[in-house]
N, C-alpha and C positions, 0 to 999 in steps of 0.2 A: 790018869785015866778016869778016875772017880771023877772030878774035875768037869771032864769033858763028859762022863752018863750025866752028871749035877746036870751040866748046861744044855744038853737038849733035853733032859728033862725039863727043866725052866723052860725050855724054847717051845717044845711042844706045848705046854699049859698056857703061854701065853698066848700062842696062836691058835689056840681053840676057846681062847677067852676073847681073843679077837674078833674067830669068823663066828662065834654065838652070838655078838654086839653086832656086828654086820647083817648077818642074816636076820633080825631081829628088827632092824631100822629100814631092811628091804621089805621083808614081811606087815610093817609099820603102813609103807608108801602101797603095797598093792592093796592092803585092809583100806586103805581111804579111797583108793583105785575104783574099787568095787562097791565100796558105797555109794559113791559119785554114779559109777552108773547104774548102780539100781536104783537110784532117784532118780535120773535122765530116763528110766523105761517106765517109771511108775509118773510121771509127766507126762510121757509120749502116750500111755494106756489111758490116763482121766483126759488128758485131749482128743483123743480120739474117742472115747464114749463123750466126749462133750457135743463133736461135734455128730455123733449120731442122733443125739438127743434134740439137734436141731436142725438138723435131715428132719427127724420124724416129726416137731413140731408144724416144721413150715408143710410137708405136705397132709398132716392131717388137718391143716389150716386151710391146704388148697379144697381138700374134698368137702370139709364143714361148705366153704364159698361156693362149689359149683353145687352141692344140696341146696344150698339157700335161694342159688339163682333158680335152679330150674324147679323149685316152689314157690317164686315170687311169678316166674314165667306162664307156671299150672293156674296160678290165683287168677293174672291177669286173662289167660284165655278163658277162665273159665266167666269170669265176668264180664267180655267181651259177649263169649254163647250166651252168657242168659240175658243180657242186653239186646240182641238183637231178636232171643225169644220173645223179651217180655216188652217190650218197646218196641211194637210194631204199629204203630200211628205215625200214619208222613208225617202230619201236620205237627207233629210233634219234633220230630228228627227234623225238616226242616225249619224250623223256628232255634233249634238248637242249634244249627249251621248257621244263620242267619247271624245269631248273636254272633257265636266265633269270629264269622267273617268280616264283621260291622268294629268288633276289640278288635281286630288285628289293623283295619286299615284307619282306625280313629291312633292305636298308638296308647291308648290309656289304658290303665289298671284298674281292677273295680276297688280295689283297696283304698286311691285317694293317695297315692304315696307318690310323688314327687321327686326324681332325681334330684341333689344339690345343687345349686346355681354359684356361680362363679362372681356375680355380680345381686346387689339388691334391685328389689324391681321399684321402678315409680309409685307412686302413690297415685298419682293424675295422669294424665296426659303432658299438661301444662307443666308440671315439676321436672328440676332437672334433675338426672339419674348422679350414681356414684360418682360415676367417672366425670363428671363437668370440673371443672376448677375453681368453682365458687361454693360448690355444694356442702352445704353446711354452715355458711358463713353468714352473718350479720348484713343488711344491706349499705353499711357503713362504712363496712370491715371491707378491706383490698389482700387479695390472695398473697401472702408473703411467698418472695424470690426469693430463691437461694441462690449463692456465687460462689462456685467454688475456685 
């Protein structure tokens, strides 16, 4: 009978040295558990003040742009009104008109600036342009064919 106290006493110390190891490697898994997500809510929290913070930029970005318009709007009217206060001479306004009208249907710019050309321009009349087949060549010289 001793024998048999001996071995559930053994039995019981082993199985409380067991379920200490067990509960101890469960305890293990939820400690990483709960780490895991409270890093997943401290992400979800700086992304979402992240994207507050660019809510607020763009629309304090929208209000700076419509102040600026409608004080570029104020500038312009206002110097329209005193334009029309302080520049009350026809002769003046129409000569103004004149030119406009005179640059719009000539096409040119007072600057002197020239779109690029796709082609060089003559020198003469008489000279032949890039495009001829001989141009450039010696009056000697015969334009080389090529055969493919």
């Amino acid at each position: 009978m001793t024998n048999l106290i001996l071995a559930a006493i053994a039995a019981l110390v082993v199985g409380v040295v067991i379920g200490v190891l067990v509960g101890r490697s469960g305890q293990t898994t939820n400690l990483r558990q709960r780490r895991v997500e409270q890093q997943i809510e401290e992400l979800r929290s700086e992304y979402t003040r992240y994207q507050a913070q660019v809510n607020e930029h763009f629309m304090e970005s929208a209000h700076l742009l419509r102040r600026f318009n409608d004080a570029y709007r104020d500038v312009n009217q206002h110097m329209a009104r005193g334009a029309n206060r302080l520049c009350n001479d026809e002769d003046w306004m129409d000569e103004l008109e004149q030119e406009a009208s005179r640059a719009r249907l000539e096409g040119t710019s007072d600057s002197g600036v020239e779109p690029p050309r796709d082609y060089a321009p003559k020198a003469g009349p008489e000279d032949k342009g890039t495009l001829a087949e001989d141009f450039g060549l010696k009056k000697g010289d015969k334009p080389s064919t090529s055969q493919a």
